[in-house]
Structure formats: structure tokens, C-alpha cells
N, C-alpha and C positions, 0 to 999 in steps of 0.2 A: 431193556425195554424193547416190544416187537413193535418196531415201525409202521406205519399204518399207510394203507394203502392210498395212493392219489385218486380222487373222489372220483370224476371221469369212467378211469380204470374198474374201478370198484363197479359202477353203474355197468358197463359194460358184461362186466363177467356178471353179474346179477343177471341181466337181461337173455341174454347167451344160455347160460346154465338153465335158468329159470324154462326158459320156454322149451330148452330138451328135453328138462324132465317133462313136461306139459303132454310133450311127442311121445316119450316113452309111456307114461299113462295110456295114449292113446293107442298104443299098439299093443299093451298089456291088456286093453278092454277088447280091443280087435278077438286077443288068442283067447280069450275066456266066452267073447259072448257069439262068435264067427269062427266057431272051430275049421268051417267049409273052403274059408280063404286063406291062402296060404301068404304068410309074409315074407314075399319077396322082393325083388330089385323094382318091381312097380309102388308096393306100396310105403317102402323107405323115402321112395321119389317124392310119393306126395305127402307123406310126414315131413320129410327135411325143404317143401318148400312151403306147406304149412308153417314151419318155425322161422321160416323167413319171412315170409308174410306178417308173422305177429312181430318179429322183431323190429321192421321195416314201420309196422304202422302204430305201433307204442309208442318208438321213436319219435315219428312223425308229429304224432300228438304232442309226446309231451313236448320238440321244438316249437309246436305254435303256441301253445300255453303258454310258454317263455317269453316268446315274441310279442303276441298278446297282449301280457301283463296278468294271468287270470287268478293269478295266485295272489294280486292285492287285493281281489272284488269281495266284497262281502260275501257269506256264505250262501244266501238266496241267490242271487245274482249268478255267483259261481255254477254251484247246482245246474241250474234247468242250462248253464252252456254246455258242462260236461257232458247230461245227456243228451243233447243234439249230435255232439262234436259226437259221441263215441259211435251215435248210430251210424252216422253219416262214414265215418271210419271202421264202422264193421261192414258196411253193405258197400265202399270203396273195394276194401282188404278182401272182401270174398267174390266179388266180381274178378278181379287179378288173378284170384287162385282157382278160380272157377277157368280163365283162360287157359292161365299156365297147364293146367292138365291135361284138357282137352285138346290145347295145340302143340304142347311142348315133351311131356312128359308121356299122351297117350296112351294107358294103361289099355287094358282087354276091359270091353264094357261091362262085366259084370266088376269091375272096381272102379268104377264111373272113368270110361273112356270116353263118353261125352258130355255133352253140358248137363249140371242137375236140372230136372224141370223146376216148375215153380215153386212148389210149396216144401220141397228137400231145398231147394235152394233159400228158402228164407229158413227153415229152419236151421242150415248152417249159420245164416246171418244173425239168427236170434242168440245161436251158442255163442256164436264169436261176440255179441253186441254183452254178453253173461259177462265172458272171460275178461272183455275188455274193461267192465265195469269193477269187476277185481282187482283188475290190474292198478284201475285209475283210486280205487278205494287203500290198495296199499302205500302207492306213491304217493298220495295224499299225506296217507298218516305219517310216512319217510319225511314227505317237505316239511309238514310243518311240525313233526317231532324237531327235525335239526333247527328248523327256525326258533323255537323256543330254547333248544340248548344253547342259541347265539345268543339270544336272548338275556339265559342269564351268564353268561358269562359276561356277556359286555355290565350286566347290572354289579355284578361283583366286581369287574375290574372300574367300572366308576364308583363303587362305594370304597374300595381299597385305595383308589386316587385321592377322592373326598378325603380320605380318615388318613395319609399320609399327606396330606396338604394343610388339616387339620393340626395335626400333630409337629408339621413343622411351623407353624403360625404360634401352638404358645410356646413351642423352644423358642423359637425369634424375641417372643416375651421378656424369657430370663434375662438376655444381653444387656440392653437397656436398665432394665429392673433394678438388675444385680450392679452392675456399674455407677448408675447415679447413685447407688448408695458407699459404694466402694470410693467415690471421687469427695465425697462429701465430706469423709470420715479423712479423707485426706488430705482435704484442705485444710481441717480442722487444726492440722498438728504441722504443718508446710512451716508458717513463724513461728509456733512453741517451741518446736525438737524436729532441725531437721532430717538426724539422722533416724529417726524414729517413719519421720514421712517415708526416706526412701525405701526403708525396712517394708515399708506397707505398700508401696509399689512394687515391689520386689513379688509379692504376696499377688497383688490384683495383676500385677504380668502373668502369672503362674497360672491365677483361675479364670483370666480372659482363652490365655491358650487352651486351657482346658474346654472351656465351654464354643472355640472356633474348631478346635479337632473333632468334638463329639458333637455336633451341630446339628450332623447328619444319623447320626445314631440313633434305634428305637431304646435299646439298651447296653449297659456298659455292666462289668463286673463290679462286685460290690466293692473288691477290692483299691479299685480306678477312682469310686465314686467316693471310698474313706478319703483318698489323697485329700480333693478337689475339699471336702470338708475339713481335715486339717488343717489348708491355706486357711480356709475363711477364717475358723476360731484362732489360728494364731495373726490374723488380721486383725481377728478385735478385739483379742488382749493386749497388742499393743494402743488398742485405744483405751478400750475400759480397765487397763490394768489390773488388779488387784479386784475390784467389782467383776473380774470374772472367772469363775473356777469350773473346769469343764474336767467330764471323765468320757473314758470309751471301750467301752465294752462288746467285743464284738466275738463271738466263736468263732476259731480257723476255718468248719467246714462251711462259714456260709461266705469266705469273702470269694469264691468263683460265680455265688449262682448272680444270675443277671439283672440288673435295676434299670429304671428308667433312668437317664442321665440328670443331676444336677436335681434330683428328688431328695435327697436325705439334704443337701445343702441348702435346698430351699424351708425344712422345714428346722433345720439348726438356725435359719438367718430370721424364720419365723418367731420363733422362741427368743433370741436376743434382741432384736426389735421390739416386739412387743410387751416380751419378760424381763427380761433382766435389765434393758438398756434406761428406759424410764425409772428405775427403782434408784434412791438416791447410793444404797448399801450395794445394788447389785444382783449378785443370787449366784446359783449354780445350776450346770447343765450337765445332762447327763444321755449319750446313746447307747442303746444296747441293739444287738442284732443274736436273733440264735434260729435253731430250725428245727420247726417241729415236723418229726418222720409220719406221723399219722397223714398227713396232709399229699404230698411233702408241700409246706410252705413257711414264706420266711417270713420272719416276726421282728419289727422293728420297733423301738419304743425309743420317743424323743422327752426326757421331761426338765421341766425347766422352772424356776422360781418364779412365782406372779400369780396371778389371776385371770383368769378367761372370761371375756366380757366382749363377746362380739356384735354386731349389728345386724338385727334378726333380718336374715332373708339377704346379707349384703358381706359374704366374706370376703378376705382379703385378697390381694391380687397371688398370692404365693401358696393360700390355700387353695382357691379355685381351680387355679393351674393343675394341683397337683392333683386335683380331684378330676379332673376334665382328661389329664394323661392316662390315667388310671383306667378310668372310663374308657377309654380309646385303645389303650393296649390290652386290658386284659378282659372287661366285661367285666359281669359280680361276682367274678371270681375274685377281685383284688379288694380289699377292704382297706378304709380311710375312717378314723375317729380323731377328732380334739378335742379337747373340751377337759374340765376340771379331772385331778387326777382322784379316784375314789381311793385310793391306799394312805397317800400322804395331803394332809393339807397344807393349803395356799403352793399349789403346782398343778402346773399345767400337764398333760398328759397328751402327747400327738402319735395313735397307733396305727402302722404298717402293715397289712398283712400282702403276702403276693405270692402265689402259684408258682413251683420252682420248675421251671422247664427245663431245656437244653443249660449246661453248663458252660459257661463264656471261656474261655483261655485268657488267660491274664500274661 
């Protein structure tokens, strides 16, 4: 990457450069339209303090603009100052240079070795009061192009703030969430079987660490994110024993690409919550994951025994979540479905879809 130049610096060689060539123009129209004057050491003199003059009072300007303030004033406001400021700094700028030649530099009077009379002398003022109005028309569009690139960047890096501060606010969710239901299931069984309890602490140790290590995380590999799913479902076959029969089907090539952490977990503890746990018999669950190349994107399918009957306009706190993550990491690139499965009756259907980016290292 080529380093960029310190702005100051930059400004300088801009101004510098800018106004030689301005000089060179000027002696290029010299030999085209005054074949008669020869250019020499007189009229380099008054070129090279011509470029001083504009450098000196460009400068000038734009420090009291700064000083000022003129770059907050509104655009009328601003306006009629510039043209004041500029004239008053052309007819400054050409008084000096009108000196300078006359008593310093002294050319032979047919290249004005003395003072211009009146009306060459405004007509130099008028050119300079042109140039100088270019000048201040380009600098313009420089300040306040860069002001708007700060602009937005400052606008993106607070929407990036926002949408990571977001985003850690409903991971913060799951802790809680996912714990009271974990401590619940735990009590449950503390005087029935206690080796059974500690079996299930053993489990919620596992998926606490799990969700304090990835806290910070946008996403984890799919791989990471099976474990943390394992813990749970052998968490709740020790509760629901026999009522619960789970399968997991997942292709090798998708367990690198990247997930939202504790997404597939939330929606396996959706499913048994809502599905199977209430049912007196039970049911079965089932995840699949594979990857369609067209896309490339990964295909997650949760399905589970029960019935889908949710509260219009009022989903759960594990659905929402997961919709609201979604939303936030990827846009409508990532798709979210639940609702009744159309292939098999009385089962729920909860579909994944997610954009496969960068591949994670597991």
C-alpha cells in the first residue's frame, strides 16, 4: 500500500507546483503572442515573483478563512465575503508586485520598469481578482469534498458501532436465556438421580464456557457451533430420556464455513421447548446442514415433532433473536423460515439459509 502523503505537505506542493505551471503558461503566451521580447533574466524575475505573490496571498486567504471561521457560514453569507476578501487580496497582491518590479527587480521600461499606469494596473488586478476566484472555487470544492468524505466515514463507523453494540446486546440475551432454562432442568432431577444432575452440570459447564469464549464473536465455524449443540441435546436426553430421539446430519464440506454463534442451538432448544417437551410421547429431531454450490450458500434444516402455533405478530425470544442476528450480519442475503413442515405432517420445519464467505479455521 503507497502511503499517503501528510495533508499540510500535500497542500504545499499543490500550491508550489500549481502556481509554476500558472508562470510557465505565462511565458509560453509571452513567446507566442510577443515574439519582440526576448525572455530573459528580467522577465524570469518577474514571473518567479509573480508566483510568490500568488503563493504568499492564497495562503494568506485561506489562513484568515480558517481563522475566521468562514467555512461554517452558510453559502450566501459565505459568498459575497469571498468576493470582497478576494478583491481586496488582488488589488493588496498587485500593489506589492507592482513595487517589487519597479524598485527591486527594475527591468528595461519596455517590460514595465516602472509603475503600470492606471488602467494596466487594474487590468492586472482584474486578472489576478479571475485567477484568484479559481483558485478559491477549487479549494472550495477540496474542503468541502474532504469534509463530506469525513462525513461519511464518521456515518459508517457509527452505524458499524451501532450494529456491533447491537449485536452484542442480543448475544448478552442467550446467557441468561439459555441458563434459566438449563438450571431449571436441573433442579428438576438434583433429588430424583443425583448422578444424573451432575451429568447435566457437567453439560451446562461445557455450554456456559462455550457461549463466555464466543461472546465476542460475529461468527464461529460450523464445526464449533455442532459441539455447543451436542452438549445441549445430550443435556436433554438426560432429562427427557427416551421422549427424545435426535439425528444429525451434516455434510463434511460445510462444517468450516462460518455461523453466527449459538444460532443452530437456539433453534434445536426452540424445537424441544416448544415441540417435543410438552408432548406427553415426545417426538424426534432432526438437523441437517449441506451446501448448495449455485449460491455458494449453506442450508440448514431443523425439524422436530409438534405443531407450530405461534402468536401473531409476537415470536419468541429465540426466534426473534435469531432473526434480528441475521439481519444484522448479513442483510437479505440470509434467510430464516419456521413454520409447519410442507413434506411431513404434524412437524415443525425451522430453514437456514446463509451466504458462505471467508472460511473459518476450526
Amino acid at each position: 500500500m503507497t502511503p499517503t502523503l501528510p495533508r499540510q505537505r500535500l497542500y504545499w506542493i499543490i500550491q508550489v507546483v500549481g502556481w509554476l505551471l500558472y508562470a510557465g503558461l505565462g511565458l509560453l503566451l509571452i513567446s507566442l503572442f510577443a515574439p519582440n521580447v526576448r525572455i530573459g533574466a528580467p522577465i524570469l524575475a518577474i514571473q518567479a515573483a509573480l508566483v510568490g505573490m500568488l503563493v504568499l496571498t492564497t495562503h494568506g486567504l485561506r489562513a484568515y478563512w480558517r481563522w475566521r471561521g468562514w467555512w461554517q457560514r452558510p453559502a450566501g453569507a459565505l459568498l459575497w465575503r469571498l468576493l470582497l476578501g478576494n478583491a481586496a487580496a488582488a488589488l493588496a497582491g498587485q500593489s506589492v508586485l507592482a513595487g517589487v518590479i519597479a524598485f527591486i527587480i527594475r527591468p528595461p521600461a519596455n517590460l514595465g520598469g516602472r509603475l503600470a499606469g492606471g488602467g494596466q494596473f487594474v487590468g492586472y488586478v482584474l486578472q489576478t481578482y479571475f485567477v484568484l476566484g479559481l483558485w478559491t472555487a477549487c479549494y472550495a470544492g477540496l474542503h468541502y469534498l474532504g469534509r463530506y468524505r469525513q462525513a461519511e466515514v464518521a456515518k459508517w463507523q457509527l452505524q458499524a458501532t451501532a450494529r456491533e453494540a447491537e449485536i452484542r446486546t442480543l448475544q448478552a440475551q442467550l446467557n441468561p436465556h439459555f441458563l434459566f432454562n438449563g438450571l431449571n432442568n436441573i433442579r428438576a432431577l438434583v433429588m430424583e438421580d443425583p448422578a444424573r444432575a451432575r451429568l447435566m452440570m457437567t453439560h451446562l459447564a461445557e455450554l456456559l464456557r462455550y457461549t463466555m469464549q464466543r461472546n465476542g464473536a460475529e461468527r464461529v465455524p460450523l464445526a464449533t457451533e455442532l459441539e455447543i449443540v451436542e452438549n445441549y441435546l445430550q443435556l436433554e436426553a438426560l432429562q427427557l430420556e427416551e421422549r427424545l430421539h435426535y439425528t444429525i446430519d451434516v455434510a463434511s464440506e460445510t462444517l468450516p464455513v462460518p455461523v453466527p454463534p449459538m444460532t443452530l442451538q437456539l433453534l434445536v432448544e426452540n424445537a424441544i421447548k416448544h415441540g417435543l417437551a410438552p408432548r406427553p410421547a415426545g417426538g424426534s429431531l432432526s438437523l441437517a446442514a449441506h451446501l448448495d454450490a449455485a449460491g455458494p450458500t449453506l442450508h440448514v434444516a431443523v425439524r422436530n415433532t409438534g405443531t407450530y402455533a405461534p402468536r401473531p405478530g409476537h415470536p419468541g425470544v429465540g426466534v426473534r433473536n435469531v432473526q434480528e442476528r441475521l439481519a444484522l450480519l448479513f442483510g437479505p442475503a440470509a434467510h430464516f423460515r419456521i413454520g409447519p413442515d410442507p413434506l411431513l405432517p404434524d412437524t415443525v420445519l425451522a430453514e437456514l439459509a446463509l451466504p458462505v464467505g471467508e472460511v473459518v479455521k476450526w
